[in-house]
C-alpha positions in Angstrom: 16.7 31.2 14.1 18.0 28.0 15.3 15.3 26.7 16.7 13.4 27.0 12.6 16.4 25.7 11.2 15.5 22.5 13.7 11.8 22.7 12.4 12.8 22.1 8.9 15.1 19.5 9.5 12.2 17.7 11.3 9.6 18.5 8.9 11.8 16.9 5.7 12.7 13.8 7.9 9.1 12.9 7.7 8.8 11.9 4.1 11.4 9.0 4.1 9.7 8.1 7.6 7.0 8.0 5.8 8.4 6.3 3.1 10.1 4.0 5.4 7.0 2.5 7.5 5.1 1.7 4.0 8.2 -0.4 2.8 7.9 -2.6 5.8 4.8 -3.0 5.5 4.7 -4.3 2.3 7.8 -6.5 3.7 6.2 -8.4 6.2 3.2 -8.9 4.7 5.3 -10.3 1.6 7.0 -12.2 3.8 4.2 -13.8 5.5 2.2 -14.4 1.9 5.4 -16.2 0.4 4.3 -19.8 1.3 0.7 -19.7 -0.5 3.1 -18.7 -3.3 4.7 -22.0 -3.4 1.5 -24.3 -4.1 0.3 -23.3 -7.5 -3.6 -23.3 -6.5 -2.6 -21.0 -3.5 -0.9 -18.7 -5.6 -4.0 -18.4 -8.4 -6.5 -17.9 -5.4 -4.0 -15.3 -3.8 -3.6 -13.4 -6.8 -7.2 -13.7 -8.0 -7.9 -12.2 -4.5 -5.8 -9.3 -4.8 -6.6 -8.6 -8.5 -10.6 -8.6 -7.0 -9.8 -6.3 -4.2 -8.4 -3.7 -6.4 -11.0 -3.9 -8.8 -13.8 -3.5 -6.1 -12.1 -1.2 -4.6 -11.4 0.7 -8.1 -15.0 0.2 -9.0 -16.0 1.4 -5.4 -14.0 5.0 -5.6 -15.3 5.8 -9.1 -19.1 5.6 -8.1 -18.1 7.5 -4.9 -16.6 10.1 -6.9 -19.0 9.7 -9.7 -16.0 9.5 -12.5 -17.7 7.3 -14.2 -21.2 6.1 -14.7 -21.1 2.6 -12.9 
């Protein structure tokens, strides 16, 4: 039974891998966004692209999943 014991330890240390990878993710590409935050026509256009992207993509998963009629 040792050896299951093992498997289960495994198996919940991949959530917080998991959990783990996303955060740095999200870090470096912070990090690396953080000077067009500076200028404040950077900053608009940066946000203004990211506020687009979710909406396409929002706009794009409820017509693929027919939630709503688009």
């Amino acid at each position: 039974m040792v050896a299951f014991d093992d498997f289960w330890t495994n198996v919940t240390r991949y959530p917080r891998y998991f959990v783990t990878i996303i955060l740095g993710i999200f870090f470096f590409l912070f990090e690396w966004l953080k000077p067009f935050l500076k200028r404040p026509v950077t900053a608009f256009a940066l946000i203004a692209l990211l506020v687009s992207g979710a909406i396409f993509v929002s706009l794009t998963l409820r017509a693929m999943l027919g939630l709503s009629p688009v």
